[in-house]
C-alpha positions in Angstrom: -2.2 -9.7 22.5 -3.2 -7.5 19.3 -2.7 -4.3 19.2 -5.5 -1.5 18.7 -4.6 0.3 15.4 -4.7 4.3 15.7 -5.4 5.6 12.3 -5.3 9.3 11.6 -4.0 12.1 8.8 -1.2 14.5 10.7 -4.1 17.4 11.5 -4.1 19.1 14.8 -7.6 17.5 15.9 -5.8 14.5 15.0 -2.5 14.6 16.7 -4.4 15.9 20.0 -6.7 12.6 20.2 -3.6 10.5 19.5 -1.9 12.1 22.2 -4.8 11.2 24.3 -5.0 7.7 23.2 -1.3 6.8 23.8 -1.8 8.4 27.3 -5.2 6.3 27.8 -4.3 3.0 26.7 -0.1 3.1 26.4 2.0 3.4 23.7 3.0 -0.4 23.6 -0.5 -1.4 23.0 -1.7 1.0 20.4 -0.2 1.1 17.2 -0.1 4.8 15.6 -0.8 5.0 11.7 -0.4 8.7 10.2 -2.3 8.4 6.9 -1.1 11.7 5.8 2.1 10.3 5.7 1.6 6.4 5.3 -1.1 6.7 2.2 -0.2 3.2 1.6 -2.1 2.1 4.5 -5.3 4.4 3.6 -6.8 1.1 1.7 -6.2 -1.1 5.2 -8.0 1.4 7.2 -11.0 1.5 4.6 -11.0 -2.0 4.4 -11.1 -2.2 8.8 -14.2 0.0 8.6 -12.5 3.7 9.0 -14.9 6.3 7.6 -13.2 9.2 9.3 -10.2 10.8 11.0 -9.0 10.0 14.0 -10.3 6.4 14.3 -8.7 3.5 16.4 -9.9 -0.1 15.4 -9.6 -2.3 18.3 -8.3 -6.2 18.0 -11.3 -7.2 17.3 -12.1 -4.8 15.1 -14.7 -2.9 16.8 -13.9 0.7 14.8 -14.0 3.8 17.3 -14.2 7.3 15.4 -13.3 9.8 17.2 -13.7 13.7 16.8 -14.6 13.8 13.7 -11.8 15.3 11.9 -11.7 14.7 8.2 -13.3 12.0 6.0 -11.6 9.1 4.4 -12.3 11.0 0.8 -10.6 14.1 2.3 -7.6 11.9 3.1 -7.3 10.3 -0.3 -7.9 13.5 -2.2 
């Protein structure tokens, strides 16, 4: 099975929904992608349909934003 794909940037809103969504759905089936720190990956979140901070894609690809926190142009800079 695919994992779901967590995509956030490091901030506190952020790392408090990621705690949530490891506890919700299990670490082994929820990939974690800190933006902040992975910038590569910004560009593969865009291109999944992230607009915003913390966001989880599912497998297939249903894009769940969550909290707003801070917009993809935040991220980028």
């Amino acid at each position: 099975m695919k994992k779901s794909v967590f995509y956030h940037a490091g901030c506190p809103v952020c790392v408090s929904a990621e705690q949530d969504i490891v506890n919700l759905v299990g670490a082994q089936n929820v990939d974690v992608v800190n933006i902040g720190q992975e910038r590569s990956r910004i560009s593969e979140a865009e291109a999944a349909g992230v607009k915003s901070v913390p966001a989880m894609v599912t497998p297939n690809g249903n894009v769940l934003h969550i909290n707003y926190g801070a917009s993809m142009a935040d991220v980028k800079g």
